[in-house]
C-alpha positions as CSV (number, residue, x, y, z in Angstrom):
1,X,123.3,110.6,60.9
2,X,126.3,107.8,61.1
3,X,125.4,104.9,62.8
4,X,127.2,105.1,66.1
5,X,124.9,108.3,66.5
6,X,121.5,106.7,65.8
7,X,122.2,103.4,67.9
8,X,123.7,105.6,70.9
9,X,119.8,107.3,70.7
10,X,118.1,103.9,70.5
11,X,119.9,102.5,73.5
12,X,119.5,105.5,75.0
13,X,115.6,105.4,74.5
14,X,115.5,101.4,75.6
15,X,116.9,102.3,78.7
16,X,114.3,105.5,79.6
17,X,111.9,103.1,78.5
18,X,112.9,100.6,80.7
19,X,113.5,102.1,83.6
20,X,110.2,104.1,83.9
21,X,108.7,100.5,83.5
22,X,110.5,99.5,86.4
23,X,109.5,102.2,88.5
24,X,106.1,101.4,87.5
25,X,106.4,98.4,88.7
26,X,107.3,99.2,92.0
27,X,104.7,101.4,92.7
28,X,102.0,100.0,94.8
29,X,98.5,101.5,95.5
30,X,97.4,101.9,99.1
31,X,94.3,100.4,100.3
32,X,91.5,103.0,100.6
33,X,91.4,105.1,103.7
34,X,94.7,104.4,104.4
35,X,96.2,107.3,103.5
36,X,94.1,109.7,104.9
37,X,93.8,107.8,108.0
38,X,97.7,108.4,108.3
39,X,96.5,111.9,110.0
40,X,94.8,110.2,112.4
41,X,98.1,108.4,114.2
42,X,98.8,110.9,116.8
43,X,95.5,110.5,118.5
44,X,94.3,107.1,117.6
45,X,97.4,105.2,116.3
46,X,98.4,104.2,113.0
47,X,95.9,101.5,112.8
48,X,93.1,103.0,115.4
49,X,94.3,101.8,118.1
50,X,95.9,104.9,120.4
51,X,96.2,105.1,123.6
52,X,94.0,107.0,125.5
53,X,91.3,107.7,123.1
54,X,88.5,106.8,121.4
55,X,89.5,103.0,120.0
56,X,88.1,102.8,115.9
57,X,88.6,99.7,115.4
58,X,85.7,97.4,116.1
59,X,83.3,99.7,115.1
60,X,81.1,99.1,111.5
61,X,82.0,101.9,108.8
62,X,78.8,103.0,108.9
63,X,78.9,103.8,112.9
64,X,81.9,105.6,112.0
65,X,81.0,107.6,109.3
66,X,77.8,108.5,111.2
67,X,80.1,109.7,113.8
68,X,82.8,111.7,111.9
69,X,79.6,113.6,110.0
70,X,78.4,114.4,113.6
71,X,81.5,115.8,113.8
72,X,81.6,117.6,111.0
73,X,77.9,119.2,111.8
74,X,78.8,120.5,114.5
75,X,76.9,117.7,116.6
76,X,79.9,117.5,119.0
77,X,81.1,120.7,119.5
78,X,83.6,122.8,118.2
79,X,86.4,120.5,119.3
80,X,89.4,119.0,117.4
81,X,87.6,116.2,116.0
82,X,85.1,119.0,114.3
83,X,88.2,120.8,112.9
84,X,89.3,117.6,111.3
85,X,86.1,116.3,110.1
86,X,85.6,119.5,108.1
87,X,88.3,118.6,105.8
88,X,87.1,115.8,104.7
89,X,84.5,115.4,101.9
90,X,81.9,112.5,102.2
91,X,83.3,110.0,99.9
92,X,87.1,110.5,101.8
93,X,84.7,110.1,105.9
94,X,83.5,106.6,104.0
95,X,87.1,105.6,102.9
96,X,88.5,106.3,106.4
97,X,85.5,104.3,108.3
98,X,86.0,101.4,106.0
99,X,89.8,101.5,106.6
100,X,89.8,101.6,110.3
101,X,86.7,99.3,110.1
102,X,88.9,96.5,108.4
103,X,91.5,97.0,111.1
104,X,92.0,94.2,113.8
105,X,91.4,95.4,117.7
């Protein structure tokens, strides 16, 4: 392999590397809960806050997970808070009450 070849792969190589770093560093990790609380907007705002429903913020997490498992038990009827609640596993109804817990009124 002549030269040119060989130091056309290792530039090649520095700049993969470097790039994927970069892209690495621009990732940032979302807060817990905030995420799935994203599916909540439409009824209670992006921050818990919607208009003409139930306000979440101001409320402890554990208020608010007790409430999203009534929910999810069937507690409160079959309406569309039950549908959503039953796609949510326990430790994802924690992350959501501490997100929207943490969120100012």
């Amino acid at each position: 392999m002549s030269a040119l070849p060989r130091s056309l792969l290792a530039l090649t190589v520095t700049a993969v590397l470097a790039a994927s770093q970069a892209a690495l560093a621009q990732t940032t990790v979302s807060p817990p809960g905030r995420l799935l609380a994203s599916n909540c907007f439409q009824c209670h705002g992006t921050n818990g806050n919607g208009p003409g429903f139930d306000e979440l913020t101001g409320k402890s997490a554990s208020k608010l997970f007790k409430e999203m498992k009534e929910y999810q038990s069937g507690e409160e009827g079959e309406g569309i808070m039950a549908v959503h609640a039953m796609g949510y596993t326990d430790a994802q109804l924690r992350e959501l009450s501490q997100w929207f817990s943490q969120q100012q009124p």
